[in-house]
N, C-alpha and C positions, 0 to 999 in steps of 0.2 A: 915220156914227158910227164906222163899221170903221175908216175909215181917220185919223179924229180917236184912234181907239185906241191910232194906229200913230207918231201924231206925239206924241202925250205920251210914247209909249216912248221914241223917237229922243232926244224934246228935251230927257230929266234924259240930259245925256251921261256922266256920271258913274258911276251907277248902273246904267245901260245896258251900259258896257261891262263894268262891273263882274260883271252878271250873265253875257255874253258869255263873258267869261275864266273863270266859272266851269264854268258848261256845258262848253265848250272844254276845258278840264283833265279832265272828270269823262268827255267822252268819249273822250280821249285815254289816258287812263290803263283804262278800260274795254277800250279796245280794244288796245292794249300790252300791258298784261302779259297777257292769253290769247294773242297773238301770239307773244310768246316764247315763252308755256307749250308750245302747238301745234307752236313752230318745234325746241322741244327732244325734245317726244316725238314728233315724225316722225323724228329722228336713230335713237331708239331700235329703228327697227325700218327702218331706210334702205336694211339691205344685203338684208331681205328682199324690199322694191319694188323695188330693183333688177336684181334678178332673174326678169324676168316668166317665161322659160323653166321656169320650177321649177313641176310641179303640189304635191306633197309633201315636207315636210320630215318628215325620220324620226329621230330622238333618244332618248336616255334618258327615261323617263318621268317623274322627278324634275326635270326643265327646266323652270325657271319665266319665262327671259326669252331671246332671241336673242344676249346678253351674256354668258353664265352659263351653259356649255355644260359636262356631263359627259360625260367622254372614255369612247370606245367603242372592244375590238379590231377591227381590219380585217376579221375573221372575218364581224362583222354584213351590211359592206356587199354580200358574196357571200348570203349570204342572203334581202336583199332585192331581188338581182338574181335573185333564182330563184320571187319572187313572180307568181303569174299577174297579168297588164295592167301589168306593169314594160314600158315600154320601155328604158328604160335608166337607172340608177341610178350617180352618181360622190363620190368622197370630199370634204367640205370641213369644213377645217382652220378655226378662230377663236379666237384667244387673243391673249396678251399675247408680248412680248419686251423684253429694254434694248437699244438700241441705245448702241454709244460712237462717240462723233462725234471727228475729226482734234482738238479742243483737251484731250480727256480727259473730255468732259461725259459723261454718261450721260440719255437719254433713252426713257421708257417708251413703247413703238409698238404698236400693233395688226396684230397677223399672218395675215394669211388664205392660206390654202394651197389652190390650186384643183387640180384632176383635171390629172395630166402630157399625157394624150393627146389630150383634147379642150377641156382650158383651159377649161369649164364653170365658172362661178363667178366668173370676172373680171368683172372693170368695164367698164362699156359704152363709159365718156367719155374715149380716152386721146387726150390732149395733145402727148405726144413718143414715139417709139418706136412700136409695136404689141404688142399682147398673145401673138404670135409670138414676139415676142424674150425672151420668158421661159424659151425652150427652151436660153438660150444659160448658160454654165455660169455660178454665182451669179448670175444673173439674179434681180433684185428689179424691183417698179413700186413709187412712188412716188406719193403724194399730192404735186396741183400746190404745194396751199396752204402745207403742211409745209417743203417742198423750198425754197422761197422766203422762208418765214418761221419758225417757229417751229424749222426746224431749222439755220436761216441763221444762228440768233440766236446768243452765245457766253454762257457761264455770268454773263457781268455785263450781260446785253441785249447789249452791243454789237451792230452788224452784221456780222456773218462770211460768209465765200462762200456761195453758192447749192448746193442739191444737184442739179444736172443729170446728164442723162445719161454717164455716163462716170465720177461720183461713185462712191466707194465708202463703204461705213461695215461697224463690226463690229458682227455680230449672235453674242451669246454665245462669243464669240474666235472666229466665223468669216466671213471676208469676204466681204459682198456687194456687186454690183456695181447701181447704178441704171441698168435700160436702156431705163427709158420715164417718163413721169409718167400721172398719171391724174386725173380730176376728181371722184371718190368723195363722195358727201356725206357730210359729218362723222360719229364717232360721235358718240356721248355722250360719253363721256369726253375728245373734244377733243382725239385722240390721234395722230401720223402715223399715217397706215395703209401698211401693205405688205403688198404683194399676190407671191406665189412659187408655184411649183409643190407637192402634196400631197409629193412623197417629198424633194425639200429643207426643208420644215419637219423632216424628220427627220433632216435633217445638222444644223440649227439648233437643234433641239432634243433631242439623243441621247441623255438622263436619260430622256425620259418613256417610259412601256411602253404607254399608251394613246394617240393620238393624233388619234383620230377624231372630231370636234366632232359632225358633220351629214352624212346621205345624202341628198344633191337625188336625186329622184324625179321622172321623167316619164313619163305615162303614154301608153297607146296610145288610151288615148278620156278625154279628161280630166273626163266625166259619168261615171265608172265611180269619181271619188275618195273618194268614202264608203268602198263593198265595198272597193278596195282596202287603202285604209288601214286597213279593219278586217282584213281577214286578214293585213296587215304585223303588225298589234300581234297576231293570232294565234296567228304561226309566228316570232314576234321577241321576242316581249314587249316590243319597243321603241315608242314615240310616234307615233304618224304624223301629221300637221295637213298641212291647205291650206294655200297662202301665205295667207289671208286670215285663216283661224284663230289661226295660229301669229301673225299682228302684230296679232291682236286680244288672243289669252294674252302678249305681250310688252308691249302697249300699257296692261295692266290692271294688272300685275306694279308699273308705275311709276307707273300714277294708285293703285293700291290700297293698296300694299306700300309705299311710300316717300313722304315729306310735301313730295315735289316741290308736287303738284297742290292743297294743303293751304295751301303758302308763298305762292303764285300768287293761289289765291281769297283770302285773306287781304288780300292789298295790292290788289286790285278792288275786294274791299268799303271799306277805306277809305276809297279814292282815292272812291268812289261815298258817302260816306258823306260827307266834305269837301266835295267840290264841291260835292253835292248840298243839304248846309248852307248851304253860304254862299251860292248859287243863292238857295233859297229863302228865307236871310233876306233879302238885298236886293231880291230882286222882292217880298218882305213890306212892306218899309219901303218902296219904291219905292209901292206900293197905297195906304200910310197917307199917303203927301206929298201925292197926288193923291187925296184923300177930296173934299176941296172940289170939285174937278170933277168927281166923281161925283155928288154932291150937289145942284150944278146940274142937271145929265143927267135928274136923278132930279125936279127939282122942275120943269124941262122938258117930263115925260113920258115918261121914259127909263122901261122896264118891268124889273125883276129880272132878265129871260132876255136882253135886250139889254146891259145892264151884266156879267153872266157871260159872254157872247160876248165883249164887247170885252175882256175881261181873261186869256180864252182867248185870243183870237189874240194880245195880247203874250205872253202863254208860251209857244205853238208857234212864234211867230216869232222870239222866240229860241233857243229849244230848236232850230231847224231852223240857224240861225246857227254855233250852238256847237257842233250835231253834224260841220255842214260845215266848220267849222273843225279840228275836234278830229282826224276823220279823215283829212282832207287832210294833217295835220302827222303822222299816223300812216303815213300812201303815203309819204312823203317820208323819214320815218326808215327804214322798209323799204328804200326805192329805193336808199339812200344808205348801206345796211350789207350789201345784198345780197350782196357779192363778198367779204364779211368774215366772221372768225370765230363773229360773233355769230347764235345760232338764231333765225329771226322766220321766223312763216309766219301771214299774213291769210287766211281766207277768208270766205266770205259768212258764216256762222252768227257770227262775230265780229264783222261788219259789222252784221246786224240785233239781235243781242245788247247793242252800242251803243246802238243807236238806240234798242231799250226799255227802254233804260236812264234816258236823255235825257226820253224820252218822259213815265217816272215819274215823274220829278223836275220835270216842270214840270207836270204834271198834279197834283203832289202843290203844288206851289208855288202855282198858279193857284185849287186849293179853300180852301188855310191864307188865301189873299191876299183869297178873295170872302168872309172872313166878316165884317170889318168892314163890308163895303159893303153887303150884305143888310140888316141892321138900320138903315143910315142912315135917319135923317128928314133931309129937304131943310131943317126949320125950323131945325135945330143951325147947320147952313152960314151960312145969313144973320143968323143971333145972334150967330154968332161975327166 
């Protein structure tokens, strides 16, 4: 009977696939946009994962996101090198700058400024150069992706030269020199990033009287980061968080504070809202064509709980169809954007968040589809 179940499904080819293609949409899109969503708010907190060296980040206590940093005198970061279980404490720099590019363009960059003496705070992935070579005088690094694209570009898209090593560009009328690239994950904002030394943001930037974003903090027993950090915010009045903390308050800042995560669920629900319609009406209508051969089954000897079964397994066998459909076309879009500017990050809880999605919908589809059949008499069929 299961598998007469399975040939009636196959055999309306129409309506079969029809329900395929909707399933398939409704897990694609399921699993897409919290892919983005996921792939944008890991941006948001990128430069703190990559930093695993860091036990404590130390800030203003008014910081509400790793973005959004209040500038602190240099004065602090002595301070908190004088905390007991500091091992060592160094300055890092995070803001904005224009750079002006050789055709006159202006373009807004993200500046990070790491410790002169021990380059703490750099980027782990660099591509050309070494993070040595920052020592050399205007010494800048370089995002790869920037450097080859969006800074390559010219005010009318055109293609313009590459920024490679040897490249220079002006940061606030004063000239840097590109003397490496690096593989930085994006910000947020999509912005080049340049990475310099802490006391050249201060040639780059000479207006400002504050210039301290964040004190990286490492500690001598990194199970001591409670205590410590509390006697930082003691003898500081300044912030103190774990890396883990701190991208947890950065990561909440933009699901809570902003209608990113708002924009996101909204086109989920939809997209699970259409599919899942249209899903359900055809496997509806598909149930009502094939009443007669239920009807048969039934005056056969087919029992309630065998006609429910067989109509479950056409829903999960397609629900299993269109979920392996929908995600495979979802690895593939991932696969195929990966080295691009576009944020996508899958992982499991998106992949089973699919599925019970998939799931409801044909579970919901499968009890709307057995209510005609329950009430069937066999005697309707053979009158008719």
């Amino acid at each position: 009977m299961y598998r007469l179940a399975l040939i009636m499904l196959v055999n309306e080819r129409g309506k079969y696939l029809g329900i395929i293609a909707a399933l398939s949409f409704t897990a694609f899109m399921m699993a897409q946009q919290p892919a983005i969503f996921f792939g944008i708010l890991s941006r948001t907190t990128a430069v703190i994962t990559e930093l695993p060296l860091v036990d404590l980040w130390v800030m203003d206590p008014k910081v509400e996101n790793v973005d959004d940093p209040k500038p602190l005198p240099d004065t602090q970061l002595y301070l908190v090198k004088g905390v007991s279980g500091v091992a060592w404490a160094v300055p890092f720099y995070r803001g904005s700058i224009r750079a002006r590019l050789s055709d006159g363009n202006f373009v807004v960059c993200q500046l990070n400024g790491i410790d002169d003496a021990t380059l703490i705070g750099g980027p782990a992935k660099i591509s050309a150069g070494s993070l040595a070579d920052l020592q050399i005088s205007d010494g800048i690094l370089l995002d790869e992706a920037s450097a080859f694209g969006r800074l390559a570009e010219t005010a009318t898209g055109e293609r313009g030269p590459s920024f490679g090593v040897g490249s220079t560009l002006e940061l606030n009328d004063n000239s840097a020199t590109v003397v490496g690239l690096h593989r930085a994950t994006p910000s947020f904002q999509s912005q080049p990033i340049i990475y310099t030394t802490y006391s050249r943001v201060k040639a780059f930037l000479p207006s400002e009287r504050k210039l301290l974003s964040f004190v990286l903090v490492k500690l001598k027993n990194p199970g001591d980061a409670e205590s410590v950090a509390a006697e930082i915010r003691k003898r500081t009045g300044l912030a103190a968080y774990s890396s883990d903390k701190f991208r947890t308050l950065s990561s909440n800042y933009f699901l809570f504070r902003t209608g990113i995560f708002a924009n996101f669920a909204i086109s989920a629900i939809i997209a699970f809202l259409i599919g899942g319609g249209i899903a359900g009406q055809t496997f509806y209508n598909f149930t009502l064509d094939h009443l007669r051969y239920f009807g048969v089954l039934k005056a056969m000897g087919a029992s309630d709980r065998l006609l429910l079964g067989m109509i479950a397994l056409q829903a999960s066998t397609a629900a299993l169809i269109g979920f392996g459909l929908g995600i495979g076309a979802v690895t593939f879009f991932g696969t195929f954007i990966q080295d691009s500017r576009f944020a996508f990050e899958v992982n499991n809880w998106i992949v089973l968040a699919s599925g019970a999605a998939i799931i409801a919908v044909s579970l919901l589809a499968a009890v709307i589809s057995a209510r005609p059949v329950l009430p069937l008499e066999p005697a309707t069929v053979f009158r008719g």
